[in-house]
mmCIF file of the C-alpha atoms, coordinates in Angstrom:
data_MODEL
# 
_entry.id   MODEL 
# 
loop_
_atom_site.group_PDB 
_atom_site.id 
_atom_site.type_symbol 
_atom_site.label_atom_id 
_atom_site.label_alt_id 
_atom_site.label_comp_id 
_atom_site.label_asym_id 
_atom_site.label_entity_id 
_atom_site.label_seq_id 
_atom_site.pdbx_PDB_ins_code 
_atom_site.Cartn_x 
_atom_site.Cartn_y 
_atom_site.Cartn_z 
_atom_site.occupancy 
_atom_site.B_iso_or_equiv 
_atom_site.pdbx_formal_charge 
_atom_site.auth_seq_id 
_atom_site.auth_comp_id 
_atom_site.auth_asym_id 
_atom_site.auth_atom_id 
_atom_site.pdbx_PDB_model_num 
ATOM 1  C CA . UNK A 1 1  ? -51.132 -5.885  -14.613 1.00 0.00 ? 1  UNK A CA 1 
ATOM 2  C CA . UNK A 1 2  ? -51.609 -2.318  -15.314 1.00 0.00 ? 2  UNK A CA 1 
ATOM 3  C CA . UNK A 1 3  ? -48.750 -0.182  -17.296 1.00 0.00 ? 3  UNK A CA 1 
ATOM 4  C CA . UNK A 1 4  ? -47.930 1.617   -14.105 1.00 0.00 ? 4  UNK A CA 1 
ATOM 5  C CA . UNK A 1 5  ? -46.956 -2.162  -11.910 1.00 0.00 ? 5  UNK A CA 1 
ATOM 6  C CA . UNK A 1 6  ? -45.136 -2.839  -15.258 1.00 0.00 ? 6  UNK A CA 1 
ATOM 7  C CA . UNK A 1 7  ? -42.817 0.258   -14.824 1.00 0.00 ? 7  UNK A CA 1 
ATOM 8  C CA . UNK A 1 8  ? -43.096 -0.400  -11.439 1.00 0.00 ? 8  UNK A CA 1 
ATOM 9  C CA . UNK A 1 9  ? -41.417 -3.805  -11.568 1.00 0.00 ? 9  UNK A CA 1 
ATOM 10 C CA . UNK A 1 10 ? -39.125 -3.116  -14.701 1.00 0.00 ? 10 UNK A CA 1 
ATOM 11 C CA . UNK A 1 11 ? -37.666 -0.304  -12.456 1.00 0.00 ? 11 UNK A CA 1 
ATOM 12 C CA . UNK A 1 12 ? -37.390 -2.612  -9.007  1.00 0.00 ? 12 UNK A CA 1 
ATOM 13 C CA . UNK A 1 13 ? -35.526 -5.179  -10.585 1.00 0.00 ? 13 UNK A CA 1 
ATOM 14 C CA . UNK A 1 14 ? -33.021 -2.625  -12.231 1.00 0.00 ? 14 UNK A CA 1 
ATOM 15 C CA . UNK A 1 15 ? -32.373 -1.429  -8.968  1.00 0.00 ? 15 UNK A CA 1 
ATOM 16 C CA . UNK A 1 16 ? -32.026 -4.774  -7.424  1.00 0.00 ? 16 UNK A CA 1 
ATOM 17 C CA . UNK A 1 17 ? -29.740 -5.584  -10.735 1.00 0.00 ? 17 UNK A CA 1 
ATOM 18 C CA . UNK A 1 18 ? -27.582 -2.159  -8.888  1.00 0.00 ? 18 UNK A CA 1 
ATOM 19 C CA . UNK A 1 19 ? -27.205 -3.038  -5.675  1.00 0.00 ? 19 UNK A CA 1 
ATOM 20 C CA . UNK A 1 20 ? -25.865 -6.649  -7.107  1.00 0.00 ? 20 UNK A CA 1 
ATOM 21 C CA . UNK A 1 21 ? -23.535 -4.793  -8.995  1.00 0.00 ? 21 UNK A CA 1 
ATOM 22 C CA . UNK A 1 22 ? -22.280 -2.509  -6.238  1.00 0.00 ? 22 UNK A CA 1 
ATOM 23 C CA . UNK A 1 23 ? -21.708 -5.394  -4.242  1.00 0.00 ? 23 UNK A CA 1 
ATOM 24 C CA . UNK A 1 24 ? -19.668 -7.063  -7.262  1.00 0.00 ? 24 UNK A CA 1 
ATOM 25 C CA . UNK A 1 25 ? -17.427 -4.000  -7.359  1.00 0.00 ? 25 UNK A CA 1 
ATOM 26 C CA . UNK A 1 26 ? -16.703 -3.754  -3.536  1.00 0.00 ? 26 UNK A CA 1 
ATOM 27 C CA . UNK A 1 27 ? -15.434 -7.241  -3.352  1.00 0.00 ? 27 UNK A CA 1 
ATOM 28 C CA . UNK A 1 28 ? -13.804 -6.463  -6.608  1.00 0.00 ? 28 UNK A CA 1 
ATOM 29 C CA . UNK A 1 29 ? -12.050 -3.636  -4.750  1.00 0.00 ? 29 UNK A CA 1 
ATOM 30 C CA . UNK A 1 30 ? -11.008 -5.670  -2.673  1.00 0.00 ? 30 UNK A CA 1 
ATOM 31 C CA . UNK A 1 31 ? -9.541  -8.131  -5.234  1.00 0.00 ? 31 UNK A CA 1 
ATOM 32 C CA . UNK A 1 32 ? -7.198  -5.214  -6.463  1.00 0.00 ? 32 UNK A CA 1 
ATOM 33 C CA . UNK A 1 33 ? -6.297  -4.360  -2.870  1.00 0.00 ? 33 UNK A CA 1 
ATOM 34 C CA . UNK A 1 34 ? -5.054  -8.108  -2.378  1.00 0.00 ? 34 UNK A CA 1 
ATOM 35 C CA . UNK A 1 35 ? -3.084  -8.364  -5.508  1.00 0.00 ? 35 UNK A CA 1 
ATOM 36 C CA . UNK A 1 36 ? -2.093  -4.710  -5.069  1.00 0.00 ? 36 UNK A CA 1 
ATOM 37 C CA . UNK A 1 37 ? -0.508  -5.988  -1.869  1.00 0.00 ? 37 UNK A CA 1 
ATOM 38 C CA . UNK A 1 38 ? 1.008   -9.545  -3.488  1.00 0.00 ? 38 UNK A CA 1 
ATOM 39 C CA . UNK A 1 39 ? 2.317   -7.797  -6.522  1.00 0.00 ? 39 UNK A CA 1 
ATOM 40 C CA . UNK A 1 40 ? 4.598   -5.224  -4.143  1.00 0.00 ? 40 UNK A CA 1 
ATOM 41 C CA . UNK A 1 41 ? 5.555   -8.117  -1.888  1.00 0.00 ? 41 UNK A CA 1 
ATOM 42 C CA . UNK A 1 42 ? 6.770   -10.020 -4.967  1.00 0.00 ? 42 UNK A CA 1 
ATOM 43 C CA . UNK A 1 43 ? 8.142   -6.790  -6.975  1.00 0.00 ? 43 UNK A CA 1 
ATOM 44 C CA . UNK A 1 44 ? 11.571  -6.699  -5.529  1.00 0.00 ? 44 UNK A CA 1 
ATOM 45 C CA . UNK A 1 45 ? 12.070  -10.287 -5.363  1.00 0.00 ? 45 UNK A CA 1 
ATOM 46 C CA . UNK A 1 46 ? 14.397  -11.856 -8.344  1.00 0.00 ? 46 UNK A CA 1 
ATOM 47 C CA . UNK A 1 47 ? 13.671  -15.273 -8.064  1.00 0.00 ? 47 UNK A CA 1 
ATOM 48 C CA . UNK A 1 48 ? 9.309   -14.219 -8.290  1.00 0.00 ? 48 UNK A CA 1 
ATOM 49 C CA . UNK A 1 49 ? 9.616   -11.733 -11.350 1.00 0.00 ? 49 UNK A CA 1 
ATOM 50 C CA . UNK A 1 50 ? 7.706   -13.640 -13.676 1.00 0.00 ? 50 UNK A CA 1 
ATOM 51 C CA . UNK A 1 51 ? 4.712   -13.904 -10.688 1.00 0.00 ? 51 UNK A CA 1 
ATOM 52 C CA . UNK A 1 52 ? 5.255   -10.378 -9.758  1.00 0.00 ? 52 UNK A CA 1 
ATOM 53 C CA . UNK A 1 53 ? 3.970   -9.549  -13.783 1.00 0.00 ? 53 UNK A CA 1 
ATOM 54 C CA . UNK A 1 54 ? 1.794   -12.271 -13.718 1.00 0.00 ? 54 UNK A CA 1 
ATOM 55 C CA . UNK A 1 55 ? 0.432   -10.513 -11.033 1.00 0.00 ? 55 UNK A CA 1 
ATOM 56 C CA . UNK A 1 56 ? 0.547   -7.317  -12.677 1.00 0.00 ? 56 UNK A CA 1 
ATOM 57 C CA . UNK A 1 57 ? -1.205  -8.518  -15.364 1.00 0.00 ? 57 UNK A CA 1 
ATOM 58 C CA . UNK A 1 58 ? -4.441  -9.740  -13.323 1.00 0.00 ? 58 UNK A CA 1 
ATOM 59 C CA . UNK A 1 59 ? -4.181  -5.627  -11.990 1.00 0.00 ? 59 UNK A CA 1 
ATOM 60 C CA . UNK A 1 60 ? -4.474  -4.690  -15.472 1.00 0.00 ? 60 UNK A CA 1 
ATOM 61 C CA . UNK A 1 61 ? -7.457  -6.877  -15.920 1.00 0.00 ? 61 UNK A CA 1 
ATOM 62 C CA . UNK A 1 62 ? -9.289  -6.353  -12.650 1.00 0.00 ? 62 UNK A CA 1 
ATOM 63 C CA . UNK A 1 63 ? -8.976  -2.016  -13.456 1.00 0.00 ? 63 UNK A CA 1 
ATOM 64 C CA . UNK A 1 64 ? -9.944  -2.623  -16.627 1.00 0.00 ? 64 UNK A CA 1 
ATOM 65 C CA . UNK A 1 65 ? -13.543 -4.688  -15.253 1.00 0.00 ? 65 UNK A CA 1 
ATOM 66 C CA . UNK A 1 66 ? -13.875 -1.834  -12.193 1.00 0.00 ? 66 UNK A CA 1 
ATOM 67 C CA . UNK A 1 67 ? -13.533 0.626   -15.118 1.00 0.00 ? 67 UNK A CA 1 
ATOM 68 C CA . UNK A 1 68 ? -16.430 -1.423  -17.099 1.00 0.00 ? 68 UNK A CA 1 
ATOM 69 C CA . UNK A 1 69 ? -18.557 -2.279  -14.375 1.00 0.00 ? 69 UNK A CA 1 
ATOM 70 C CA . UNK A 1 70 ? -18.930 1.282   -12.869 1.00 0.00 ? 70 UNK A CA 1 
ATOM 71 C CA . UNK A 1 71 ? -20.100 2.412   -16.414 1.00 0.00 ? 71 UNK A CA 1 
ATOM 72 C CA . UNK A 1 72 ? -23.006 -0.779  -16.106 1.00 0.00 ? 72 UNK A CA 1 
ATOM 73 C CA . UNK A 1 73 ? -24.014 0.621   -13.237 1.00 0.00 ? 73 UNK A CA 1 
ATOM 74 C CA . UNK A 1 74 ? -24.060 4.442   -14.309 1.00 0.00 ? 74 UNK A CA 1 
ATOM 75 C CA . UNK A 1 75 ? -26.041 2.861   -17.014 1.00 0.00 ? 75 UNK A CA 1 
ATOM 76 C CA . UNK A 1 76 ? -28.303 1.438   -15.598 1.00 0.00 ? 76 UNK A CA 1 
ATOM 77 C CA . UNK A 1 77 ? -28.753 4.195   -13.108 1.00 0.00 ? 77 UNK A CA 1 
ATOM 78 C CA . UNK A 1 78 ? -29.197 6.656   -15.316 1.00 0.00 ? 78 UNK A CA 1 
ATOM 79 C CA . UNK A 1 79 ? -32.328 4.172   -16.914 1.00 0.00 ? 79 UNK A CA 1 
ATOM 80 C CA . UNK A 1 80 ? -33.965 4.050   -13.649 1.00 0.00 ? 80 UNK A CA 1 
ATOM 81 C CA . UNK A 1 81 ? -33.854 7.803   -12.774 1.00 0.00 ? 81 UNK A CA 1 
ATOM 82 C CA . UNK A 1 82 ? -35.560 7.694   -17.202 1.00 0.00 ? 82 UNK A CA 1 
ATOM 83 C CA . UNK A 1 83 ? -38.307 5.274   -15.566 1.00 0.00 ? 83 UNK A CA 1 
ATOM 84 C CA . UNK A 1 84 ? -38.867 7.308   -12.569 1.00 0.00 ? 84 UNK A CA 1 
ATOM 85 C CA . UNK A 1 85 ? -39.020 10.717  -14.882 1.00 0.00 ? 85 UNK A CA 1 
ATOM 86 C CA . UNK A 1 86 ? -41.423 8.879   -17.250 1.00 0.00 ? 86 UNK A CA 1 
ATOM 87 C CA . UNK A 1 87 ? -43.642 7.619   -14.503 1.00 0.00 ? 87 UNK A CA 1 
ATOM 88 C CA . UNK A 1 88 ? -44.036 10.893  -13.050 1.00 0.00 ? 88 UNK A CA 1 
# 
């Protein structure tokens, strides 16, 4: 395999490693939506305070992994447009 297929295939499976990623954030979206919508539902309720910040809690965690996981993939495409740059 010449250096060029190496780069080649290094740079295809980053990309494929994106568009997993992308699809891990939109149905992580999604995720904060749903709780977004229990957590208000619960909010006002007395009796479900300690669920409603339970809830509140997973929000905290699931902006904090959005947060992380749109850096990964800024990362990583910011390496692939590096490998294209490179190549050319």
């Amino acid at each position: 395999m010449t250096d060029k297929e190496q780069v080649g295939e290094k740079l295809q499976k980053s990309r494929d490693i994106i568009s997993q990623l992308r699809e891990i954030r939109h149905y992580s979206q999604g995720n904060l939506e749903k709780l977004s919508e229990f957590w208000l539902a619960l909010d006002d309720e007395a009796d479900f305070k300690a669920q409603a910040d339970a809830i509140n809690g997973l929000l905290n965690l699931q902006g904090d992994f959005q947060e992380k996981i749109d850096v990964l993939i800024n990362d990583f495409e910011i390496e692939c447009n590096r490998i294209e740059n490179e190549e050319t």
